[in-house]
C-alpha positions in Angstrom: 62.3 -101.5 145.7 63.1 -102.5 142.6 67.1 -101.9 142.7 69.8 -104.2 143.7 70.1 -104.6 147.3 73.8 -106.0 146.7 77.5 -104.7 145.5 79.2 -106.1 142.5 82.7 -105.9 144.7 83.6 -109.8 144.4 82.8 -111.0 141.4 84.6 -111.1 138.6 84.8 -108.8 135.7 82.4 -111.0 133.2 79.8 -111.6 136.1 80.1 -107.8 136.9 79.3 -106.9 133.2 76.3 -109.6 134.2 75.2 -107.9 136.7 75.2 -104.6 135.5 72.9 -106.0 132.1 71.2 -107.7 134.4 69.8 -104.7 136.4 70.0 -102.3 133.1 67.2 -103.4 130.9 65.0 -101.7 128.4 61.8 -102.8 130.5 61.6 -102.3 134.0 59.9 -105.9 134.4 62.9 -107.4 133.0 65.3 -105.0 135.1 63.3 -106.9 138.5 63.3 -110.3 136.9 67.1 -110.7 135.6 68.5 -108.1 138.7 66.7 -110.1 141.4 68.0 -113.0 140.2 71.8 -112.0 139.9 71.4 -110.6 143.1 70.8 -114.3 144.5 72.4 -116.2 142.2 75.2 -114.8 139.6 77.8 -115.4 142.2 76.7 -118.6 142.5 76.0 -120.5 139.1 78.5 -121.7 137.0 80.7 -121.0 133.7 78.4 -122.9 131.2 75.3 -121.2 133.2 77.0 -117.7 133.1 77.3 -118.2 129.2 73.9 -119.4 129.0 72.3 -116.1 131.2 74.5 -113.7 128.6 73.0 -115.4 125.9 69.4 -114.8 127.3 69.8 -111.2 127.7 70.9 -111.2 124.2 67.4 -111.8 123.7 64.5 -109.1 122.9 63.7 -108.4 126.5 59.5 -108.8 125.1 60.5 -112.6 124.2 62.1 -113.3 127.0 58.9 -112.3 129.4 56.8 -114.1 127.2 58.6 -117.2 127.5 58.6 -116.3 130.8 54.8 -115.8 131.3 54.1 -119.0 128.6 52.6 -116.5 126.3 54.7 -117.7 124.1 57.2 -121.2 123.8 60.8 -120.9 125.2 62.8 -122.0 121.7 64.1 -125.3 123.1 68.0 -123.7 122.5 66.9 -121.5 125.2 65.0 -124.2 127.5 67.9 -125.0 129.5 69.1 -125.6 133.0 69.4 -121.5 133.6 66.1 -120.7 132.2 64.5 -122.9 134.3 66.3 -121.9 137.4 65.6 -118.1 136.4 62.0 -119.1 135.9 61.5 -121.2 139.3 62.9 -118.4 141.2 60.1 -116.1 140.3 57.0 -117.6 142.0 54.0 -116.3 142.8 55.7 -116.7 146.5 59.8 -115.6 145.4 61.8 -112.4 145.4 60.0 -110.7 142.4 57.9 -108.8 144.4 59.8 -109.2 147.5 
């Protein structure tokens, strides 16, 4: 299944606009990789991480699975705390194909 499994009803209005961008992308594979992710974790991470996932999905969605992938080198304004935690969550063995 490749929608959320969760309800928005709790967060607040900025991580609801988070989660709904996060689950409404122009690829599918980015729709499973930011959505799983909120699911799990928007609630969760911080202000200064919040700000930093809104400025990722800013980003091309391509550029973003390519840094993903390593296909190509995440810019180093981009290589923070959040992208790595968005990246360490999807595993061979985590929730992307789960």
């Amino acid at each position: 299944m490749t929608e959320s499994t969760i309800s928005s009803a709790g967060l607040d209005d900025r991580r609801r606009a988070a989660f709904y961008r996060a689950w409404h992308r122009g690829m599918r594979e980015m729709d499973i990789l930011y959505g799983k992710f909120a699911d799990a974790e928007l609630a969760k991470i911080s202000d200064e991480e919040l700000e930093q996932f809104e400025r990722l999905m800013d980003l091309p969605d391509r550029d973003v699975l390519m840094f993903i992938t390593g296909e190509a080198p995440t810019p180093d304004n981009y290589n923070n705390a959040l992208f790595k935690k968005l990246k360490a969550f999807h595993t061979h063995d985590g929730p992307i194909f789960g």
